[in-house]
N, C-alpha and C positions, 0 to 999 in steps of 0.2 A: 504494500500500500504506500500511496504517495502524497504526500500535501495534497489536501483540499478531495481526500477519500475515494479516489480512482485507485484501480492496483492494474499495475505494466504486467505486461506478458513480454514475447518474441517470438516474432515470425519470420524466418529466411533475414535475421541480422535484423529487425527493423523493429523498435519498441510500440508496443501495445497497448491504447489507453483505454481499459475496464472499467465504466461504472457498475456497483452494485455488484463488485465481485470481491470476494474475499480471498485474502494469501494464502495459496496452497489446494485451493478448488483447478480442477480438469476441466473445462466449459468448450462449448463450442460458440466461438462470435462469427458477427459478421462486422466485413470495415465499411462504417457507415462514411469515411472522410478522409483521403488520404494526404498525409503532407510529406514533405520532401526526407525530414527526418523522423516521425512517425506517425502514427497511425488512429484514426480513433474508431471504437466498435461497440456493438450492442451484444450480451449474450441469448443466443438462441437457444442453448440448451445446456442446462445443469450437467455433466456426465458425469464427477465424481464432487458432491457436495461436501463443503466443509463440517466439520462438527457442531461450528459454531454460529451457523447459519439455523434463521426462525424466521419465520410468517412475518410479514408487515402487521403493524395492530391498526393502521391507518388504511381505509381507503384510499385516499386520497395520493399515498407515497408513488413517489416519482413521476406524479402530477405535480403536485404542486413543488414551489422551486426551495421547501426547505429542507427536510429532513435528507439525508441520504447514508445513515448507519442503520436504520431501522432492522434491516437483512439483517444483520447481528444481534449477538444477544449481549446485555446491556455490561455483564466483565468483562467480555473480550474486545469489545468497545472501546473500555477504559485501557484496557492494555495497549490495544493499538494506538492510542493517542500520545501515550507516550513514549510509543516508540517511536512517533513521526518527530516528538519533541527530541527525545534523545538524538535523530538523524539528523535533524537541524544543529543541532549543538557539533555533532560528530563532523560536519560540513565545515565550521571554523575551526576543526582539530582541539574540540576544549572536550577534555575528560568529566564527565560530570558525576555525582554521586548518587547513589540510588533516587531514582524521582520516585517521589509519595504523589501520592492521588490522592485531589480534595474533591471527594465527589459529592453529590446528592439524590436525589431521588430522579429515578430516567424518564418519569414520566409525568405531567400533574406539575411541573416548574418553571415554568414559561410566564415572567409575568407582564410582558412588553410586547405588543404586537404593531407592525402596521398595515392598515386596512388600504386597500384599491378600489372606490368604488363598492364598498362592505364587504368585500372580498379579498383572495391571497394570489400575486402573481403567478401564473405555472412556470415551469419550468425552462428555461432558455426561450420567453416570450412573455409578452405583454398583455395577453388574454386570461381575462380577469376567473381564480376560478374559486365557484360558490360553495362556502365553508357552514356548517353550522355547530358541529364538534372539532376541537384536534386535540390530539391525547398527552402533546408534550405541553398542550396550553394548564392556565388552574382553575381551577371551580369555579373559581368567580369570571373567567372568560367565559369559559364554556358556557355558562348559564345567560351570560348575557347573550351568547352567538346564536345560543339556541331560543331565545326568547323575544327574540330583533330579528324580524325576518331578512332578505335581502335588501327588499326595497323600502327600507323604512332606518338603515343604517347611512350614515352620513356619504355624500357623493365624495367623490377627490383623494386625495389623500390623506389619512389620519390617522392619528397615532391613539395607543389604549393601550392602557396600564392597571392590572386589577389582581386582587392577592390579599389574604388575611392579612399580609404585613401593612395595607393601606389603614392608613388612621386619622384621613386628611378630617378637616371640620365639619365638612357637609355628609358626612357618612359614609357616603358611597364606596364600593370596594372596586368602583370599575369606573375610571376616568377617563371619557372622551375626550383629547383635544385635537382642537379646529383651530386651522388657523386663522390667522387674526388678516380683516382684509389687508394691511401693509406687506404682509410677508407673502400674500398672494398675489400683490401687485409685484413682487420681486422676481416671480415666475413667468421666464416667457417659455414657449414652446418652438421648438429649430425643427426644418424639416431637414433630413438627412436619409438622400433617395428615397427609398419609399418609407422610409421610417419616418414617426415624428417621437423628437427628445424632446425631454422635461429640462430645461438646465435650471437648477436654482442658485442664484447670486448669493455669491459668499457671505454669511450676517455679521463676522466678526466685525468687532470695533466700530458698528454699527447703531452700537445704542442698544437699548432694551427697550423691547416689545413684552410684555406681561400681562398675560391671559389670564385673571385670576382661576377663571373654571379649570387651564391648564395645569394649575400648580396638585401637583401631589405629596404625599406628606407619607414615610413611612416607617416603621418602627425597626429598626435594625440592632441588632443585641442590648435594646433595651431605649436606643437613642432617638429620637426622631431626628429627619433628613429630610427636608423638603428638597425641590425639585422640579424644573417644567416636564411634561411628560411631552415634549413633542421635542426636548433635547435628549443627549442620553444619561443612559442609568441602566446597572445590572439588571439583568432578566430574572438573574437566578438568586432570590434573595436567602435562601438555605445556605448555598456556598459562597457564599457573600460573605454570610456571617463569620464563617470559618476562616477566609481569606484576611479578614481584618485580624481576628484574631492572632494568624502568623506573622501579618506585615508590623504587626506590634508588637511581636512576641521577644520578650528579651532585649527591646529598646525604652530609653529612659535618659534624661539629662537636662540640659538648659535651653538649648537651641535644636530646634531641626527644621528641614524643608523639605516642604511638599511640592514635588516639583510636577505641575500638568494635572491640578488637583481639582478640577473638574467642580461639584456643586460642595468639596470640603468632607466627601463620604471618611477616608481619612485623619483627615487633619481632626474631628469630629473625638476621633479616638485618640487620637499624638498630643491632644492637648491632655489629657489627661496625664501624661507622663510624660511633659517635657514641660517647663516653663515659659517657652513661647513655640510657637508657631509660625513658622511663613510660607506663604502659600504664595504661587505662579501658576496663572493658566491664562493663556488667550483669548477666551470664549471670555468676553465679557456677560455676558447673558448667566452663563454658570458660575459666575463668579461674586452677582448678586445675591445667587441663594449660599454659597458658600457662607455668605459674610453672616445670613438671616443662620445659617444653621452653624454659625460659631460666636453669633453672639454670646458676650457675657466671659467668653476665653482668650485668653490674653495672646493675642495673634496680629500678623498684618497682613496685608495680599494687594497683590500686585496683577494688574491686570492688563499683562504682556507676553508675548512672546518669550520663552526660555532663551533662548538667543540673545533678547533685546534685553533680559533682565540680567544674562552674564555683562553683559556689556557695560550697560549704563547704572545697574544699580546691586551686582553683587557687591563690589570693593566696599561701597560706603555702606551699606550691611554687615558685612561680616567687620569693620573698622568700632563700627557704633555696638554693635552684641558679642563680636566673637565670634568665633569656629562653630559652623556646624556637628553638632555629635554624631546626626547621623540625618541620610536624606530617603526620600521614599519619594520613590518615579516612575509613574504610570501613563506614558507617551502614547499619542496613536499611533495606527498601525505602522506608520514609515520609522517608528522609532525615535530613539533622540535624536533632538537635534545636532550636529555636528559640534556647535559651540559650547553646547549643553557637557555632552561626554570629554570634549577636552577639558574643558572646568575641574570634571571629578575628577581624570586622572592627573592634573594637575594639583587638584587641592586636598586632595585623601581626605573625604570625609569618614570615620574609621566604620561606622556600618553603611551597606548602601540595600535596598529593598528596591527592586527592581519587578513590577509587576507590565505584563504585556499581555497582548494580543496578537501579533503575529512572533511563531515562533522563529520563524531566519531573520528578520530583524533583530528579537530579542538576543538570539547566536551570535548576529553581527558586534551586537554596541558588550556583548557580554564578554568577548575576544579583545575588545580594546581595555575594561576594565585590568582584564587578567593579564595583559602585556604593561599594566600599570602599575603592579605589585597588589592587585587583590586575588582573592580568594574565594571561591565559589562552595561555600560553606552548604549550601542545600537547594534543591531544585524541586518546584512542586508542580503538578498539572494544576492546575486549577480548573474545573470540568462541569464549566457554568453551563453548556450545551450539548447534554446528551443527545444521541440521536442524531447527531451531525458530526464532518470531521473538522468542527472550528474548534481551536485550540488555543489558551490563556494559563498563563504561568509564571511562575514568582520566582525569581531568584533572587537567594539571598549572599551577600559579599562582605568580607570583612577582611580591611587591609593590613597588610601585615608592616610594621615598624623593623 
């Protein structure tokens, strides 16, 4: 199996790309696509099945454009993911230590969805397809899916957020957001050949837009976390919980930094053991509820680029507090930013928490660490997305003097 849960085969020298096939199954495909240096195929027929191969619990599977581990049964799932993570890491030649698995329940944890017209994109297409269960969704999706028919569910695009962990004011466990007409007026539509794209203009540093109906509010090991639901936020709030847990686990001191900390899920916890907090994320939008869900803790945040904040405003930070004890960095998917990872290995902060999203990014920035005199002390899956081969995971570092 390969990034993004196809497994290769070979045929006459030529690599094989398998959806919905598992390592070590006999099949017979056909090549739906041929390109210069491989191949892609459908299978036609099962000849020698794997052991760990089970029934879709979904109609819907390899219709619609999410799931595509479902074929598996829900440990060997867990297994392959981190063996895809371990490959990655193996790609920058970094030895890594047994990875733990932070799992949760594979099915019923789903708590972020977004809607097409009340419906879920199919798969490699824009044909909208009509949902009224899915089984990795939670209760309180499900009941709303099933209870809202198609045509009585908002047009367009939007986003829902719903789970016992919601605790926002108005009750509800299932929050709609719509967006607001500005951010609609930012939406134009490009034709490209026969296609027509959606492009949406970038909102950073654009000001805030605040839907109050948008905000959600949710309880996480005990804390509340608000949040817009039509920005992002874990899906998976069981291994969430857990996740925080680690990323705090065995840190404590004066100073730390939250670097790309999003609505402050984090920094939420880091203040509890450390006496200040500083927080960086670009998204000004998420950086409003950050401040609303760290009121009252003794924090600052900066609402910049990593980049822009090495630059212009670590020196007279760390002049006026001191050295960071420890920092905690959770970038998208491209990883840090370049300015960002030279800083660290420049400045040895002595722990560093390293949470991601893509795992060869995470390989990448995690290669320059280790040529910088740290130490790759523990590796977790983090396995917010059963049922898929999307993969999120925490490495933890600790510099050696």
């Amino acid at each position: 199996m390969v990034s993004g849960g196809d497994c290769i085969g070979s045929y006459e020298g030529k690599t094989v790309f398998i959806p919905y096939a598992i390592p070590g199954e006999k099949l017979e495909v056909e090549i739906t696509d041929s390109k210069r240096d491989y191949d892609n195929s459908k299978i036609v027929k099962i000849l020698e099945p794997s052991v760990h191969r089970v029934n879709p619990i979904c109609p819907l599977y390899q219709t619609c454009g999410g799931c595509n581990m479902m074929h598996i049964d829900a440990d060997f799932q867990t297994e392959l993911r981190k063996e895809l993570l371990k490959s990655s890491f193996a790609r920058e030649n970094i030895e890594v230590p047994e990875i733990k698995a932070v799992t949760g329940n594979s099915t019923g944890y789903r708590c972020r969805f977004q809607l097409h017209d009340g419906g879920l994109s199919m798969k490699h297409s824009n044909e909208i397809v009509k949902i009224d269960e899915c089984p990795v969704a939670t209760k309180e999706i499900n009941e709303y899916l099933s209870s809202t028919p198609l045509e009585k569910r908002p047009k367009g695009r939007i986003h829902i957020f719903g789970g016992s962990c919601v605790v926002s004011e108005n009750t509800a466990k299932v929050i709609i957001a719509r967006q607001s007409e500005k951010q609609a007026e930012k939406e134009t539509v490009i034709k490209s050949g026969k296609r027509k794209v959606k492009r949406v203009v970038n909102r950073y540093f654009s000001g805030t837009v605040l839907e109050p109906s948008n905000i959600a509010t949710v309880l996480v090991n005990g804390k509340k976390i608000s949040f817009d639901v039509q920005g992002f936020f874990q899906s998976n709030i069981e291994v969430l919980e857990k996740a925080v847990n680690l990323v705090c686990k065995g840190l404590s001191g004066k100073n730390v930094l939250d670097m790309y900390s999003g609505a402050g899920t984090f920094s939420v916890f880091l203040a509890d053991k450390f006496e200040k907090v500083t927080m960086v994320e670009h998204n000004r939008d998420a950086m409003v509820f950050a401040e609303m869900n760290m009121a009252g803790k003794n924090h600052v945040s900066y609402g910049l680029s990593g980049a822009k904040w090495i630059k212009e405003n670590a020196p007279s930070v760390i002049s006026a507090q001191g050295e960071f004890d420890a920092v905690v960095i959770d970038p998208p998917r491209s990883g840090m930013e370049k300015e960002v990872c030279q800083w660290l290995c420049k400045t040895h902060p002595k722990y560093i928490r390293s949470v991601s999203c893509d795992a060869a990014t995470h390989a990448r920035d995690s290669a320059w660490l280790i040529k910088a005199g740290y130490r790759l002390t523990e590796l977790y899956l983090l396995d917010f997305y059963p049922q898929t081969a999307h993969i999120e995971s925490l490495a933890c570092f600790e510099y050696q003097d």
